[in-house]
C-alpha positions as CSV (number, residue, x, y, z in Angstrom):
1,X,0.0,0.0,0.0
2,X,1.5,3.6,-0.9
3,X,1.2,6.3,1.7
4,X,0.6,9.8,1.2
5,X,3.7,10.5,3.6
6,X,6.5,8.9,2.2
7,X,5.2,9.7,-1.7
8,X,5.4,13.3,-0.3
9,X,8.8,12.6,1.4
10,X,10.1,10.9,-1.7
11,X,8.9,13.8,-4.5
12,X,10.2,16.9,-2.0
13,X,13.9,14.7,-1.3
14,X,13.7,14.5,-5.6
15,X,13.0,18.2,-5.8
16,X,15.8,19.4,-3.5
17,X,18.7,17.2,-4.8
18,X,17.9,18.0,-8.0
19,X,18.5,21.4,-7.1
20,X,21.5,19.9,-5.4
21,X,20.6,21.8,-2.1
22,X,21.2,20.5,1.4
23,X,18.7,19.9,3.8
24,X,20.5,22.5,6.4
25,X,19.8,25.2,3.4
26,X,15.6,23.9,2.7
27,X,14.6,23.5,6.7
28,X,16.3,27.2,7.1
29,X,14.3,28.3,4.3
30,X,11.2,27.0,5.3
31,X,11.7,27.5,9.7
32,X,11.6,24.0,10.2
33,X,14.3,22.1,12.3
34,X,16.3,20.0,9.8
35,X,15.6,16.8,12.2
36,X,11.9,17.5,11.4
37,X,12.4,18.4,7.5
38,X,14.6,15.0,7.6
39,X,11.8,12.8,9.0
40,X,9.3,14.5,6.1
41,X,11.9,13.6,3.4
42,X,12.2,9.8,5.1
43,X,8.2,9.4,5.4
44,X,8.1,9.1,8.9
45,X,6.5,12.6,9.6
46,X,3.1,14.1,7.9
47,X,3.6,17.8,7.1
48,X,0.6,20.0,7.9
49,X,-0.2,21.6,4.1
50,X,1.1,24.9,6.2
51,X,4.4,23.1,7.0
52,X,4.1,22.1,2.9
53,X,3.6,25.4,1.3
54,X,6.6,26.6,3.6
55,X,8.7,24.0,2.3
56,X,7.8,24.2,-1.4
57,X,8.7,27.7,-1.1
58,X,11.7,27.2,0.3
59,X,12.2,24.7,-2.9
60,X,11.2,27.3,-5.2
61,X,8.4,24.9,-6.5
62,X,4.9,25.1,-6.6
63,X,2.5,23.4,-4.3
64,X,0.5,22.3,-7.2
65,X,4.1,21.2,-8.6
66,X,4.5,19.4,-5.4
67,X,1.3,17.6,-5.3
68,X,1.1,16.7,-9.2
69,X,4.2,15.0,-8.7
70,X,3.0,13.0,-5.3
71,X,-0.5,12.1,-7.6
72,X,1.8,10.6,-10.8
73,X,3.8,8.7,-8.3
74,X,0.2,7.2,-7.1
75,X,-1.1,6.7,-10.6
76,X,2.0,4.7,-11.2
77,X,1.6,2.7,-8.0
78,X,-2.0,1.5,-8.7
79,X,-0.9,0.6,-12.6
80,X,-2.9,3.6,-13.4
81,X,-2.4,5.8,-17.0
82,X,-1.1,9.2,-15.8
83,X,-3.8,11.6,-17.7
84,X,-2.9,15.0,-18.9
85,X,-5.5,16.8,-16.4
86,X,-4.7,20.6,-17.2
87,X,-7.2,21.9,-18.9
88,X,-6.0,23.9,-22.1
89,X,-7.4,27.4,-21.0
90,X,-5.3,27.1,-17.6
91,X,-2.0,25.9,-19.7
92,X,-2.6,29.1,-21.7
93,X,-3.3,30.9,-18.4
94,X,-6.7,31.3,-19.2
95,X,-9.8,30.8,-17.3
96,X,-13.0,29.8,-19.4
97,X,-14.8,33.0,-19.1
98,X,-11.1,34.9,-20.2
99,X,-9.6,35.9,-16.6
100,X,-6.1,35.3,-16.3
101,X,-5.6,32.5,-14.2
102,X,-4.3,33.6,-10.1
103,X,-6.1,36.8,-11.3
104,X,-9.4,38.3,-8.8
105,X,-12.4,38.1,-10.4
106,X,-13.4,42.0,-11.2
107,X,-16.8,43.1,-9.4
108,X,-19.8,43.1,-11.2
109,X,-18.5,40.9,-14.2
110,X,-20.4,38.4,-15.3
């Protein structure tokens, strides 16, 4: 059975040695102890998706990076086809009714 912990562990671990950082460098970035950060990377702790965001900023990465990553490495698990899910308007940074994704909505507009 996969676990959300260590697929979490395993994809931020993958992030931050591909930037070939050190885990001293990431938990100082983020405010958590490097013990703590450790035990995230290893599966053995669950980050609150405060403790997440902190840490994929940290990485320079997305959250929705992050958690992409962590869903693929699920898919693969369970024999699953990985799907393209973005929709084409938000890969164009386009919303369906023409607002920039990230962007507030304007009042009144319908």
């Amino acid at each position: 059975m996969t676990l959300l912990r260590i697929e979490i562990g395993d994809a931020l671990r993958t992030a931050r040695l591909r930037q070939g950082r050190t885990l001293r460098d990431v938990s100082a970035g983020a405010s958590v102890s490097l013990g703590y950060l450790s035990e995230i990377e290893r599966g053995q702790k669950e980050a609150s998706s405060e403790l997440l965001a902190s840490i994929c900023e940290a990485l320079e990465m997305p959250v929705s990076g992050l958690l992409r990553d962590v869903s693929d490495r699920f898919a693969l698990d369970e024999g699953v086809e990985i799907p393209d899910t973005v929709p084409v308007e938000l890969s164009r940074g386009l919303l369906a009714d023409g607002r920039v994704a990230g962007a507030p909505a304007l009042a009144g507009r319908s």
